[in-house]
N, C-alpha and C positions, 0 to 999 in steps of 0.2 A: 497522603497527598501525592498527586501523580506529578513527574516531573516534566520539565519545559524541554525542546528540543536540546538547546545551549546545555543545561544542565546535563543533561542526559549523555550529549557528547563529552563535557568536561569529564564524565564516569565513566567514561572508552579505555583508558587507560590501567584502571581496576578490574576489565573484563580479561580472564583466560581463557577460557570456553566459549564453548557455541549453546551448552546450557546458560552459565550467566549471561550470555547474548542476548538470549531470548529471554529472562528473566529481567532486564533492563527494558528492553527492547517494549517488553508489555507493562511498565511500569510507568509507559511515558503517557501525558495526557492523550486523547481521542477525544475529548470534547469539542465544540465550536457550536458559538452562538447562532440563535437563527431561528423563526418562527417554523420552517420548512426544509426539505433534504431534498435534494438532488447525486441520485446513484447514479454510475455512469460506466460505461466499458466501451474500449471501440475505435472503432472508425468512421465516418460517415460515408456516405457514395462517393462524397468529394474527395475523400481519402485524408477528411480532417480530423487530427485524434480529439474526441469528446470531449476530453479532462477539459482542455480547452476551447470547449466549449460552456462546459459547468462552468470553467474558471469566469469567463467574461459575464454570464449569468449573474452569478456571484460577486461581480464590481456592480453589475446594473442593478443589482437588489443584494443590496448586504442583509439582510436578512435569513440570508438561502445558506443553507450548508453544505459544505461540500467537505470531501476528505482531504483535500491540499492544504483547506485551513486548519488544519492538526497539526498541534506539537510533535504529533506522530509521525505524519507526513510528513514532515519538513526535514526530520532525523533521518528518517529512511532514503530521499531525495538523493542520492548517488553524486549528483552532478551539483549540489550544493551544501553536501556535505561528503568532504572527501576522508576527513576522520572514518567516518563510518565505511566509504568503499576499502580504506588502508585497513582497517581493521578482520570485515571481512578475507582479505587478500591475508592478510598474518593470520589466522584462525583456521581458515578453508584450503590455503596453500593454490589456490585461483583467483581469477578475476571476475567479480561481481556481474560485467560488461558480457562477458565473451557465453554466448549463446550456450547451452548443457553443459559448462563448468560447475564445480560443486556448491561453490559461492552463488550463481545464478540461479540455481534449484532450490538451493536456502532462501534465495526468495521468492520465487515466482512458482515453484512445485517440482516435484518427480515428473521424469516421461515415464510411462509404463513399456512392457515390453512390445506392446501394440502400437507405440507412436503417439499413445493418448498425455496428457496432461493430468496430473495425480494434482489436486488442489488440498496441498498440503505443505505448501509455502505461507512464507510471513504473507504475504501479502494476502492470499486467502483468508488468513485469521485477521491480523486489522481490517479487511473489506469487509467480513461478519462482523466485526465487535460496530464498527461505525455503523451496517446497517441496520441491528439490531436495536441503536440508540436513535433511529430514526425518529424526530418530529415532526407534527405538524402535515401539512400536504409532503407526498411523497414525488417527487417527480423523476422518469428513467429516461435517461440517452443508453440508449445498449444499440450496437448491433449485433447478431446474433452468428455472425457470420465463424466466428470462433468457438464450435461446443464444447472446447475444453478448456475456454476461457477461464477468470476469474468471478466472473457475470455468472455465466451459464452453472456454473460447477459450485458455486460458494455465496451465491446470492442470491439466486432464483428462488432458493425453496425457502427464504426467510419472511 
């Protein structure tokens, strides 16, 4: 049984590693109900981030799924759960926050030596595992304007 965000956080304090991190980390549900998926990356012209876009979507058709509604999502959420930023910060000896710190790259990916974006951060992997369990009609908000995004680099070719 996969565990709920709450839970998941309660088990923050049994984690020593950045192994068991991620061993917790992917043991948390990714499900959400919903006849339909809605993937998303981005910005709009108007300089509006997606998610929040999906999100209001997602009030006006509960139906719709999106990745915010995950146990997953809501663990990882930095800024509403700050167990999980402290812990990262005691693990990584960084801050989650502060742009190519160690802790940022554990989730968002490597830069390569080129300046590129290595999708090889958490969030590349739960953006696969949720698109993969895609139902229903699929629907995409991407802009493209990022090619080393999490879009472009970990979801396109699913």
């Amino acid at each position: 049984m996969a565990w709920s965000a709450a839970e998941a956080t309660e088990r923050l304090s049994e984690v020593k590693s950045i192994s068991e991190l991620r061993d917790l980390i992917f043991g948390i549900d990714i499900t959400s109900e919903g006849d339909s998926t809605i993937l998303f990356s981005g910005v709009s012209k108007d300089g509006e981030k997606l998610g929040g876009v999906a999100t209001s979507l997602s009030i006006d058709d509960p139906n719709v799924r999106i990745i915010q509604n995950t146990e997953l999502a809501k663990f990882l959420d930095l800024e509403s759960n700050p167990d999980f930023e402290a812990k990262l910060f005691e693990l990584l000896e960084s801050d989650p926050l502060t742009h190519g710190s160690t802790a940022f790259k554990f989730l968002n990916g490597d830069i390569g030596p080129d300046g590129t974006r290595i999708p090889n951060g958490i969030w590349d992997e739960v953006s696969t595992r949720f698109a993969s369990e895609a139902v229903g009609e699929v629907r995409i908000l991407a802009s493209m304007g990022r090619p080393d995004g999490v879009f472009a680099l970990s979801l396109i070719h699913i």
